[in-house]
VEXKEMI-319586 format. One record per residue (C-alpha): x, y, z; residue in three letters. Coordinates in pm, whole numbers, padded with zeros to 5 digits, always signed. Each point is the difference from the previous one (the first is absolute). Example, Ala and Ser with C-alpha at 12.3 -4.5 7.8 and 13.67 -1.06 7.14 Angstrom:
2
+01230-00450+00780ALA +00137+00344-00066SER 
***
This chain:
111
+10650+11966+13151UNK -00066-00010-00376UNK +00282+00147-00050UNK +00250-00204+00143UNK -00197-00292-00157UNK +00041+00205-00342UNK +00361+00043+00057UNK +00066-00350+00079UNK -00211-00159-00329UNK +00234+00250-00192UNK +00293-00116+00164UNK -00102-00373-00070UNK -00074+00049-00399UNK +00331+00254-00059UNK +00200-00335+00157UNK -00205-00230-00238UNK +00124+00234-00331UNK +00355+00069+00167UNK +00023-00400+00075UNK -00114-00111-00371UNK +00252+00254-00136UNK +00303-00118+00220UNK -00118-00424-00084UNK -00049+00100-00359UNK +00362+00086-00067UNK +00124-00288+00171UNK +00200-00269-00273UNK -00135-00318-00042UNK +00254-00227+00152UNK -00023+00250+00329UNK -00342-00006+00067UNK -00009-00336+00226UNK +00298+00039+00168UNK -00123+00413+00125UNK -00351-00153+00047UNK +00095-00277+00213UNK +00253+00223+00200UNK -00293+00279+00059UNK -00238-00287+00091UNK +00201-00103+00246UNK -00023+00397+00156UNK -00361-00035-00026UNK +00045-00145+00340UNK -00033+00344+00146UNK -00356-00001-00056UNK -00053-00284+00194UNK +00191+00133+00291UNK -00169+00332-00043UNK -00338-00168-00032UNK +00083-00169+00328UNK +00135+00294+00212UNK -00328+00184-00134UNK -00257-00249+00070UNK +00181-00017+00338UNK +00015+00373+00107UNK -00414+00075-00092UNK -00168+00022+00294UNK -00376-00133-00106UNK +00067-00063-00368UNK -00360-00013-00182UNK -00035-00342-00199UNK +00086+00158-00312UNK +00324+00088+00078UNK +00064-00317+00175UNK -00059-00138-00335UNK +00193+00233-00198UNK +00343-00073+00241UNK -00106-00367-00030UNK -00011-00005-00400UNK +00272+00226+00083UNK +00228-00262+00172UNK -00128-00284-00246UNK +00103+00143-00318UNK +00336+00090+00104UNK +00102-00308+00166UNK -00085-00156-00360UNK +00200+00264-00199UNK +00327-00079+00244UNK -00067-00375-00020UNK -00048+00057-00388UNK +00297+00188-00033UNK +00228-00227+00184UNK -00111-00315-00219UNK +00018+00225-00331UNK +00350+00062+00096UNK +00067-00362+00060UNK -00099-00096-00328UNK +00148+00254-00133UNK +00335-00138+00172UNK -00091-00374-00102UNK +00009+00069-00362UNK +00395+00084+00028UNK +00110-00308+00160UNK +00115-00265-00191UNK -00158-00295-00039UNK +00096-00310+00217UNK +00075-00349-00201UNK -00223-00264+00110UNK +00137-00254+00252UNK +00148-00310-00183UNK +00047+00178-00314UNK +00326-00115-00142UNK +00232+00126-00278UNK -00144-00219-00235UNK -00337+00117+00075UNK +00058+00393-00094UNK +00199-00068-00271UNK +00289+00165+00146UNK +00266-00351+00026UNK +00087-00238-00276UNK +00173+00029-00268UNK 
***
């Protein structure tokens, strides 16, 4: 048992140190587009959290919380990645001119 429990915290830190590496060498002006793209994946914790929580037969309250934190946290990293994208996307369109503006107004008519 202490094994497999020692196998899986090793697991969990080499992905910490392989994940900083891989994020590290990521450009600048890539890092919110790949983050908001990944975010968006993150979803398949929530549907893992959900088949898991589902298929326990008497699940002891701390693992009910664990799938429920589980569930939370993910739902907020795929509704944060969606809205980071569409900022993201906002910040290319073009402005709109205001209604009633006229030639005269921007400075573009005349003379």
């Amino acid at each position: 048992m202490y094994t497999e429990l020692l196998a899986n915290i090793a697991i969990l830190v080499l992905s910490g140190f392989v994940g900083f590496a891989v994020i590290s060498k990521v450009p600048n002006t890539l890092h919110t587009p790949l983050m908001s793209g990944t975010n968006a994946i993150h979803g398949i914790v929530v549907l893992g959290a959900l088949v898991t929580l589902g298929n326990v037969s008497d699940p002891s309250i701390l693992t009910q919380i664990i799938l429920f934190v589980a569930v939370v946290f993910g739902t907020l990293n795929v509704i944060g990645g969606f809205v980071v994208t569409d900022r993201m996307l906002g910040m290319f369109k073009g402005k709109k001119p205001a209604a009633g503006a006229s030639s005269a107004d921007t400075g573009k008519g005349g003379k």
